[in-house]
N, C-alpha and C positions, 0 to 999 in steps of 0.2 A: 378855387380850392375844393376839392375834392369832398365828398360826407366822408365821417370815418366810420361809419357804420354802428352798429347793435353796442359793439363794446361805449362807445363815446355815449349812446342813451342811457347806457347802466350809470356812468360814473356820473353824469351831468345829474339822474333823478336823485343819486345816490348822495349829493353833495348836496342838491337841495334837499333831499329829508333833511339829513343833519343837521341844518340853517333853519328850518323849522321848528325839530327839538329843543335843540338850542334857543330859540329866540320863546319857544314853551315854556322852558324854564327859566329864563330870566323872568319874561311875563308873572312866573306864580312865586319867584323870591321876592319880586316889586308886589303883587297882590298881600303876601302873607308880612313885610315891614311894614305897610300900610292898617295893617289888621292890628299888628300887636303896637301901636301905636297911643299912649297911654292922652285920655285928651283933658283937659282941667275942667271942673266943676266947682260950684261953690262949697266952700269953706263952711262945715256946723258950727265950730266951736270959733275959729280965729276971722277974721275978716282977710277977703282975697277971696283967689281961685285955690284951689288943691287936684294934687295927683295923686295920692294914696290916701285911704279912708283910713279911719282910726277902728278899725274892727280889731277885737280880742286877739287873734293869732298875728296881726300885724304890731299890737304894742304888748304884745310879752317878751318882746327881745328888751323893752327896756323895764319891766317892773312891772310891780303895783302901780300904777300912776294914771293921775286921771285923766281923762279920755281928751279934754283940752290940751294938756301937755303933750301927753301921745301923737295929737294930729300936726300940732308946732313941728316937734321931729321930725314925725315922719316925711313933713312938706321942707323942712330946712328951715323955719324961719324963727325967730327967737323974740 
């Protein structure tokens, strides 16, 4: 089989960039759900692990309430 010449190197490098961008990006959507990946730590107020701390702007959605109750919610447990 014959080379196809110049045109057939444009398309073949041309395909592999794409396949590199491409695999670029995936690489930094997998890097960045990785990151924002929330990881458990122990519990102040309740016994267990927790995912959400009982800070002021996280329990003003439910009240005045104290910082024990706050962190129950916010973790789900009752």
């Amino acid at each position: 089989m014959k080379f196809l010449g110049k045109p057939h190197l444009i398309i073949m490098w041309a395909i592999l960039f794409a396949g590199a961008i491409w695999m670029e990006v995936q690489l930094i959507k997998i890097y960045f759900a990785t990151q924002n990946k929330q990881e458990p730590f122990p519990c102040t107020y309740i016994s267990g692990t927790c995912t959400i701390k009982p800070t002021y702007k996280n329990c003003l959605k439910f009240g005045h309430i104290p910082e024990n109750v706050c962190e129950q919610r916010l973790n789900k447990r009752k």
